[in-house]
C-alpha positions as semicolon CSV with decimal commas, in nm:
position;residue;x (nm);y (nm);z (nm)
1;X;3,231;7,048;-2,427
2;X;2,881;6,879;-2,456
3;X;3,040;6,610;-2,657
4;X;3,344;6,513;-2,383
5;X;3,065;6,572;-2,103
6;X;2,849;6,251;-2,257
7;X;3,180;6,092;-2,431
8;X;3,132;5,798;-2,186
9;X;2,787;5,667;-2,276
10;X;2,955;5,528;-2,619
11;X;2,760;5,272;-2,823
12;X;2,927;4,975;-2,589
13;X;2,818;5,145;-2,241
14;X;2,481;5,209;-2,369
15;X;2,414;4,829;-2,459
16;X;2,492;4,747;-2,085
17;X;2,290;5,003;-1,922
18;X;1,954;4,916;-2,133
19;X;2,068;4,511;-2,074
20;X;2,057;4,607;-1,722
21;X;1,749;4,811;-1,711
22;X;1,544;4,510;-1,902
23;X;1,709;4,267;-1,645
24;X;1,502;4,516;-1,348
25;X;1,196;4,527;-1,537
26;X;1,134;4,183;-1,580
27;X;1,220;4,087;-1,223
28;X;0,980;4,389;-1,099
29;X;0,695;4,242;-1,335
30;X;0,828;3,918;-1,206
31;X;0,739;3,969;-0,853
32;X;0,421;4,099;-0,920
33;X;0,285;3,778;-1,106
34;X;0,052;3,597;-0,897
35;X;0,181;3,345;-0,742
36;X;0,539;3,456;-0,823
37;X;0,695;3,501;-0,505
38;X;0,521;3,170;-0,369
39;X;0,717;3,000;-0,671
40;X;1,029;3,119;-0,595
41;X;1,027;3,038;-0,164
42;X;0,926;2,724;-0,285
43;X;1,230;2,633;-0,509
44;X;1,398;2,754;-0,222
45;X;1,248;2,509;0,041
46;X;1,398;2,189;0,110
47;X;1,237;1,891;-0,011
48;X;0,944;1,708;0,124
49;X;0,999;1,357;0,280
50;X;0,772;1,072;0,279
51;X;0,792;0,781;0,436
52;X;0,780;0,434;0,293
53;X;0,745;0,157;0,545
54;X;0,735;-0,215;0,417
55;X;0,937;-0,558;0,424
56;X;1,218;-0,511;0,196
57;X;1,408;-0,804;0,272
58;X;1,302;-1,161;0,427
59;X;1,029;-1,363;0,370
60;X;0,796;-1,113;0,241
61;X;1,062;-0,890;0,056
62;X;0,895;-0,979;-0,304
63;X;0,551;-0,812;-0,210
64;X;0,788;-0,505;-0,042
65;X;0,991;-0,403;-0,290
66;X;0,719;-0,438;-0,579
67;X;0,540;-0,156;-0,330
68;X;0,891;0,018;-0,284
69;X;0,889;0,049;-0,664
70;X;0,527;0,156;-0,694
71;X;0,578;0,461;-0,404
72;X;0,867;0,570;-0,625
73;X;0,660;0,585;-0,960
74;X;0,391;0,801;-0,778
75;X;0,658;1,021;-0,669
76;X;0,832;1,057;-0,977
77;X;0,539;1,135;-1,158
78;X;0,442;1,420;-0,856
79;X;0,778;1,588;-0,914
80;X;0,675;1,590;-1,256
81;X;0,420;1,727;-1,218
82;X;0,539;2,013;-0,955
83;X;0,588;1,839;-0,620
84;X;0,384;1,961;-0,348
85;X;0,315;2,357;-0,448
86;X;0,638;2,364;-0,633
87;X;0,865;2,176;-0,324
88;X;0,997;1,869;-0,466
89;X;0,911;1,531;-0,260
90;X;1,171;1,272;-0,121
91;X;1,121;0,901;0,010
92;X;1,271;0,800;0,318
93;X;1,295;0,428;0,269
94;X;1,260;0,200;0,567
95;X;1,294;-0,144;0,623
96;X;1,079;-0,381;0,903
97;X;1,129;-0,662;0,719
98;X;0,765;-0,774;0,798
99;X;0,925;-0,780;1,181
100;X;0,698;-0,582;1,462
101;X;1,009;-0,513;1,646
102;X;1,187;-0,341;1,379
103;X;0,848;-0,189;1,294
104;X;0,874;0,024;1,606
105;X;1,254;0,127;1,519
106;X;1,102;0,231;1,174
107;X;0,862;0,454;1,303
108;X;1,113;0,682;1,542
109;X;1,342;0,674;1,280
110;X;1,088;0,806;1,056
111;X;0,936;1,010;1,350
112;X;1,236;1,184;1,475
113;X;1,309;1,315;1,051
114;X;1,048;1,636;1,095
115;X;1,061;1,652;0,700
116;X;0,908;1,304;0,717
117;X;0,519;1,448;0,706
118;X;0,340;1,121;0,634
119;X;0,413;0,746;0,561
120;X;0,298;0,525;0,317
121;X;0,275;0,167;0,498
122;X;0,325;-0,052;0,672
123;X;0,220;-0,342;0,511
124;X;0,143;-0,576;0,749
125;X;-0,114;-0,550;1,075
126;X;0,122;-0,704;1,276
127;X;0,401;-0,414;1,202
128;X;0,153;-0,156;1,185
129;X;-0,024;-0,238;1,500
130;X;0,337;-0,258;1,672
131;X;0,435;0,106;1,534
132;X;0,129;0,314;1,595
133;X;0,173;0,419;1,906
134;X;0,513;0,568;1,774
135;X;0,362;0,751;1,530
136;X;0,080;0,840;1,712
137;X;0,307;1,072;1,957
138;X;0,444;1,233;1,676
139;X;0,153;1,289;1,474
140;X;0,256;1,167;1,192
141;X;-0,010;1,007;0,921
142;X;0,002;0,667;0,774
143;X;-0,184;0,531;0,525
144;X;-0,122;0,118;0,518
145;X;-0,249;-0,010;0,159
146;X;-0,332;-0,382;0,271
147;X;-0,294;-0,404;0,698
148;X;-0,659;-0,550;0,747
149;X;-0,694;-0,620;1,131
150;X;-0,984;-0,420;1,273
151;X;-0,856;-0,334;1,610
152;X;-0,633;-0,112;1,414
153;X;-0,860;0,131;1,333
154;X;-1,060;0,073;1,639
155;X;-0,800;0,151;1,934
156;X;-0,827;0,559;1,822
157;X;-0,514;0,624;1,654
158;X;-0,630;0,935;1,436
159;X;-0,287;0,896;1,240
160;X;-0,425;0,566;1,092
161;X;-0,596;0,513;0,761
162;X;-0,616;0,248;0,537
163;X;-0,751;0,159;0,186
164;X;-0,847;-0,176;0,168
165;X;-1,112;-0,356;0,354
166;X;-1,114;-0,525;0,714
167;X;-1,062;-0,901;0,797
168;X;-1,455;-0,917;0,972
169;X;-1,537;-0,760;0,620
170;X;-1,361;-1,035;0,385
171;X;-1,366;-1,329;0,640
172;X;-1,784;-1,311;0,664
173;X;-1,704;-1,299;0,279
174;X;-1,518;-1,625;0,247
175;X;-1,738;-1,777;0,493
176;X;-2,034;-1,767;0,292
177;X;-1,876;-1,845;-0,058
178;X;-1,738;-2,136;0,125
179;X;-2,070;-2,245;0,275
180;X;-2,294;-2,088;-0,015
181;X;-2,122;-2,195;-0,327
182;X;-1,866;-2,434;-0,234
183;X;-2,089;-2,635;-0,005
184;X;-1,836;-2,771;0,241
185;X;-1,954;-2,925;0,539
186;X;-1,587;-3,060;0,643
187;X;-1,318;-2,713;0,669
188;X;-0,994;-2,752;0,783
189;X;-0,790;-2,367;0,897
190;X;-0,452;-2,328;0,916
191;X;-0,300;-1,961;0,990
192;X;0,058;-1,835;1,080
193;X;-0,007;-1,699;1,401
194;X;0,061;-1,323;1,214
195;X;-0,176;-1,047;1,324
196;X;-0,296;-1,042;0,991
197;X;-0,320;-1,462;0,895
198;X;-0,449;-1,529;1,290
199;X;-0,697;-1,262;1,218
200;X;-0,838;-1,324;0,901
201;X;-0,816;-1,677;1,041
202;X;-1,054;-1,604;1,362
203;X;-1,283;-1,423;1,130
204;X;-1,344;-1,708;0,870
205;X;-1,416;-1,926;1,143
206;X;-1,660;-1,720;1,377
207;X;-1,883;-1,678;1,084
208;X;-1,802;-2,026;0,955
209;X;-1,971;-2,132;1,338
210;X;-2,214;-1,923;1,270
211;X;-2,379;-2,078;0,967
212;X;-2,336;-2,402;1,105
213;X;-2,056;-2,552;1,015
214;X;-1,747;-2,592;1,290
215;X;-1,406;-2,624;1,177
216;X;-1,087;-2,757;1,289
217;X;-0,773;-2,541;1,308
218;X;-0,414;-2,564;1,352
219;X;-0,126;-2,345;1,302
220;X;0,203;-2,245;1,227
221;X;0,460;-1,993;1,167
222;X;0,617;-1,777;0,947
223;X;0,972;-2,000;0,997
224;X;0,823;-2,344;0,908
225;X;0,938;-2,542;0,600
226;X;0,773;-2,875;0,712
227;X;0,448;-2,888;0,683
228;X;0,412;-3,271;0,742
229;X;0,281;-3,297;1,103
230;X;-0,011;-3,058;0,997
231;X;-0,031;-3,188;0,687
232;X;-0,095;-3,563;0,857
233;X;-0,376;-3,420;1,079
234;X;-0,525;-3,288;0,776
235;X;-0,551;-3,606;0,590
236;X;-0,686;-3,749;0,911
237;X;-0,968;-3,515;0,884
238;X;-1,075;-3,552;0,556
239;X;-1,162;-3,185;0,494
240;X;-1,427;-3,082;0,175
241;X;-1,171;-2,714;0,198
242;X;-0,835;-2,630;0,374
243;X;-0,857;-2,290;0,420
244;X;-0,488;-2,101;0,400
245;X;-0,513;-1,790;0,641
246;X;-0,131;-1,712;0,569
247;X;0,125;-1,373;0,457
248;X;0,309;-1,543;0,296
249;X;0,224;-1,709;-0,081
250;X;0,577;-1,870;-0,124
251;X;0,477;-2,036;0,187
252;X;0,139;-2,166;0,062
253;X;0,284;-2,329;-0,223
254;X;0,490;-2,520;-0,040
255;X;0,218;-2,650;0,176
256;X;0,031;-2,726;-0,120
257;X;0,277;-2,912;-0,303
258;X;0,355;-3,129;0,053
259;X;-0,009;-3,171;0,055
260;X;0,002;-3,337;-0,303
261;X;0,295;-3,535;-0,173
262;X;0,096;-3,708;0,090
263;X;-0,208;-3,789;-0,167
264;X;-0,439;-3,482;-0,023
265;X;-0,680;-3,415;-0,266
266;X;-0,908;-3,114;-0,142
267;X;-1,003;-2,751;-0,244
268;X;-0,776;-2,462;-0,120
269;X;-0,886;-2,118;-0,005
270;X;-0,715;-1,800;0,133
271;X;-0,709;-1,421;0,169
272;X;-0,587;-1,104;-0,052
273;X;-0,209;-1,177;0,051
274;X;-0,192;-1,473;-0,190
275;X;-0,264;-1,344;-0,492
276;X;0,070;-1,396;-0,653
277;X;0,100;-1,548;-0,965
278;X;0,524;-1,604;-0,936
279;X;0,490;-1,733;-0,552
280;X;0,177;-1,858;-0,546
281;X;0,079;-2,028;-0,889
282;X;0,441;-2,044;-1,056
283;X;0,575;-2,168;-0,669
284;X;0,342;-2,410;-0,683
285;X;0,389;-2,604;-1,006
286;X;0,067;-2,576;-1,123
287;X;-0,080;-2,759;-0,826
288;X;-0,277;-2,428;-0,694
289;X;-0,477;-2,482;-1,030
290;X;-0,855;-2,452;-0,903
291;X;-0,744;-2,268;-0,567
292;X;-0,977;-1,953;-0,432
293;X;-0,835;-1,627;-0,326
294;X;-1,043;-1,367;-0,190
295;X;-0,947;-1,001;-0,285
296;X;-1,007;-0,677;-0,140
297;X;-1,119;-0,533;-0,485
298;X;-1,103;-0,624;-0,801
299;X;-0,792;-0,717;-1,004
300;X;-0,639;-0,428;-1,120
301;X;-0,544;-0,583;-1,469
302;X;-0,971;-0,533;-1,526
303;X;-0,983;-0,143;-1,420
304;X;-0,986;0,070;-1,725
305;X;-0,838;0,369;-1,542
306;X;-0,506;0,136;-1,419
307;X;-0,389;0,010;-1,782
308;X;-0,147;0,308;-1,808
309;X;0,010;0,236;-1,465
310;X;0,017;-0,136;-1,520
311;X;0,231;-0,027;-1,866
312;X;0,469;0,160;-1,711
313;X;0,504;-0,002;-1,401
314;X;0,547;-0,336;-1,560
315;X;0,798;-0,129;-1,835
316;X;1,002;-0,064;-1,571
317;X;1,016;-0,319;-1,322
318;X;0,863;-0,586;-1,471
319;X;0,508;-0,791;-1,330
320;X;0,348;-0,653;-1,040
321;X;0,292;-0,823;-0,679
322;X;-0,105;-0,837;-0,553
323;X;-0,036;-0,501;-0,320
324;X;0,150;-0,280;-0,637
325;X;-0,180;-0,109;-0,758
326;X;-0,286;0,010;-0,362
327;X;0,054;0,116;-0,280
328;X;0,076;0,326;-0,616
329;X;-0,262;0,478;-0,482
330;X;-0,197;0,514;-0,148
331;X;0,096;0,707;-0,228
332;X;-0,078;0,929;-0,486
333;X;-0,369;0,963;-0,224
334;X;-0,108;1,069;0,038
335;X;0,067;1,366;-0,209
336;X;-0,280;1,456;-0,245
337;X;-0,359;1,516;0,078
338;X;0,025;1,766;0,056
339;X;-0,154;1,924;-0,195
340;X;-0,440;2,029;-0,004
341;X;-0,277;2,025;0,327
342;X;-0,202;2,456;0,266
343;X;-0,187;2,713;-0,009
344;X;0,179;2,802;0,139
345;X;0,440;2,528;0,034
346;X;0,617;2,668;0,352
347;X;0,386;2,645;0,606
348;X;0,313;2,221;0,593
349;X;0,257;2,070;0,860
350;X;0,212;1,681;1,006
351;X;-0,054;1,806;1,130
352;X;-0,227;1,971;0,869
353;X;-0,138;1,651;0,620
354;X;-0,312;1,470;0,905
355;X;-0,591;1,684;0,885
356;X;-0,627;1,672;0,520
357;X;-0,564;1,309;0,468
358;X;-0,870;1,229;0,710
359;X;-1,087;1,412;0,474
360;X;-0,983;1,270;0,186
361;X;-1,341;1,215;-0,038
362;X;-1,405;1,063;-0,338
363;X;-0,994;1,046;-0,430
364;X;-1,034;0,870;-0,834
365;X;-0,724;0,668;-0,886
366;X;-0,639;0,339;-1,030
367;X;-0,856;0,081;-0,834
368;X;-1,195;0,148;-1,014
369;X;-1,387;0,342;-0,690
370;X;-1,380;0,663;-0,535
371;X;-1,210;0,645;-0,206
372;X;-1,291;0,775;0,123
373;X;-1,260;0,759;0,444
374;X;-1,450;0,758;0,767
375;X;-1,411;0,903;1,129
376;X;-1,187;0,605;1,206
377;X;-1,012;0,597;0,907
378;X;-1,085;0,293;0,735
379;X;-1,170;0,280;0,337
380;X;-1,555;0,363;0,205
381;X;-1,625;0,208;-0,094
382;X;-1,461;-0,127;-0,147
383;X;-1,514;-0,482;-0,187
384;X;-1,434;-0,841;-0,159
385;X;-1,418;-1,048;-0,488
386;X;-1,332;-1,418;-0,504
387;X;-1,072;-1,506;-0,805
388;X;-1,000;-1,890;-0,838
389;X;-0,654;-2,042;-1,032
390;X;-0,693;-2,108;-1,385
391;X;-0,366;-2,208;-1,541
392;X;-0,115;-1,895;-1,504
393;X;-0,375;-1,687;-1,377
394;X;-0,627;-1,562;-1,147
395;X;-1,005;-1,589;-1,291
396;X;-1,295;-1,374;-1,184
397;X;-1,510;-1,601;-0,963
398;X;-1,778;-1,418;-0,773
């Protein structure tokens, strides 16, 4: 009787019922892991979106894309690495095309997606000044790696930050190398009427003024292929430097080689967006050999804590464009701020990554100096170096 009562639990049934009770026991000690149950809601969650704002086609596209590539790395190394508190991140890509107009499209298209939570770019000061008002309303963070205009940071748009240095910080800079060191008497300024080349432009000369020594300027745009007119009032002038406030490198070159066309022989100068060895020095044909380019920071090919970066970047995509490095850290510095934003992967908000990104302190990347920022959100911490053309390269100067 006992034996037909219990004839069911043969040796079969009672391998399934112990697989089963094993099965509840480790989910029940499962659960009570710490942590556990955040782990799981955050597999769960749908991914984390950041936005990447930049030229990725026209003029400027080179410089874009090599930034495209570097937002990518960072976030292929965070995913590695666990995401955000175990919610994998996403790039929204989105084009201005170094345009201010399209800028403004860019930012509602990113600030309508409420899974966007914070943007690295834009690029330029002309697109970023156009756009931040849009993201302003929404409250959404950006964090530019090379827009240098300081109204942008002074108008009180707590979305904006920036890490690299302001035009009235490397223009005084340039000013006095040019007056200190290079001892020119005689400077001649052209800019591209660009928020960024006007502005470095105005700042170069009001301190130029200001140590005595009174420049002539001219201009043109970001369209021109001609440079002859200008170039003729140049040679009329006789300048000792022709100082290059442009956003363009490809564009330099070509003025530079016109300029050897008509028999000018005098030094060149300009700011951290020509430090391009293909556009600039390549584009050139060797005839930017001796030319001065300030930087906001030093090369990145001399910080010890970049090498691996610069090897994998370079791996994979081949060389890197001046703004590669501080996009790579901007991102990073942005999925930081995730990171911090809240213990719960679930609860992130634009505004707490707003919150957190402002008090971003002492962040240790690639670009050889903690990074931090102040109440306005510009970068504490970095400088302006002057690198001069020495063959196929860019030497330390000053």
């Amino acid at each position: 009787m006992k034996a037909r009562q219990f004839g069911c639990f043969n040796s079969g049934n009672l391998r399934r019922v112990l697989i089963v009770c094993v099965a509840f026991a480790v989910c029940a000690a499962f659960t009570l892991l710490p942590g556990a149950s955040l782990v799981h809601s955050a597999a769960s969650l749908p991914p984390i979106k950041i936005g990447a704002a930049g030229p990725y086609s026209g003029d400027l596209s080179k410089i874009g894309l090599d930034g495209l590539n570097a937002i990518k790395m960072a976030v292929e190394e965070a995913n590695a690495a666990g995401g955000v508190r175990g919610r994998k991140i996403e790039i929204v890509e989105a084009d201005d095309a170094g345009d201010s107009s399209k800028a403004i499209l860019v930012a509602e298209k990113l600030a309508m997606d409420r899974a966007v939570l914070g943007v690295v770019g834009p690029m330029n000061s002309s697109t970023v000044e156009a756009a931040l008002p849009t993201y302003q309303r929404a409250g959404l963070a950006i964090i530019s790696q090379s827009a240098t205009k300081p109204s942008l940071t002074e108008a009180g748009y707590k979305v904006m930050h920036r890490i690299c240095p302001r035009d009235d910080a490397q223009g005084p800079a340039s000013a006095k190398f040019i007056v200190e060191v290079l001892k020119a008497k005689n400077v001649y300024i052209i800019d591209d009427k660009t928020a960024y080349g006007q502005g470095l432009s105005d700042e170069v000369e009001s301190a130029l003024r200001a140590a005595g020594v009174k420049p002539v300027r001219s201009q043109i745009t970001l369209e021109d292929r001609d440079f002859s007119p200008i170039l003729t009032r140049v040679r009329a002038a006789k300048p000792d430097l022709l100082y290059l406030g442009l956003a363009n490198p490809a564009q330099a070159a070509s003025i530079i080689k016109q300029a050897a066309g008509l028999g000018i022989s005098v030094k060149f100068m300009g700011g951290d967006g020509l430090k391009e060895k293909d556009q600039l020095i390549a584009g050139s044909a060797g005839l930017a050999e001796g030319m001065y380019v300030t930087t906001i920071g030093r090369d990145i090919t001399e910080v010890p804590e970049a090498a691996e970066f610069i090897r994998k970047f370079e791996g994979k995509f081949g060389a890197m464009s001046v703004f590669s490095g501080q996009t790579y850290e901007a991102a990073n510095i942005l999925i930081d701020a995730m990171r911090r934003a809240s213990t719960d992967p679930s609860k992130l908000t634009r505004a707490l990554v707003l919150e957190a990104l402002g008090k971003t302190t002492g962040y240790k990347g690639i670009l050889g100096f903690p990074i931090s920022f102040d109440s306005k959100g510009d970068v504490i911490g970095a400088g302006i170096y002057v690198y001069q053309v020495k063959g196929d390269d860019f030497v330390l100067v000053r």
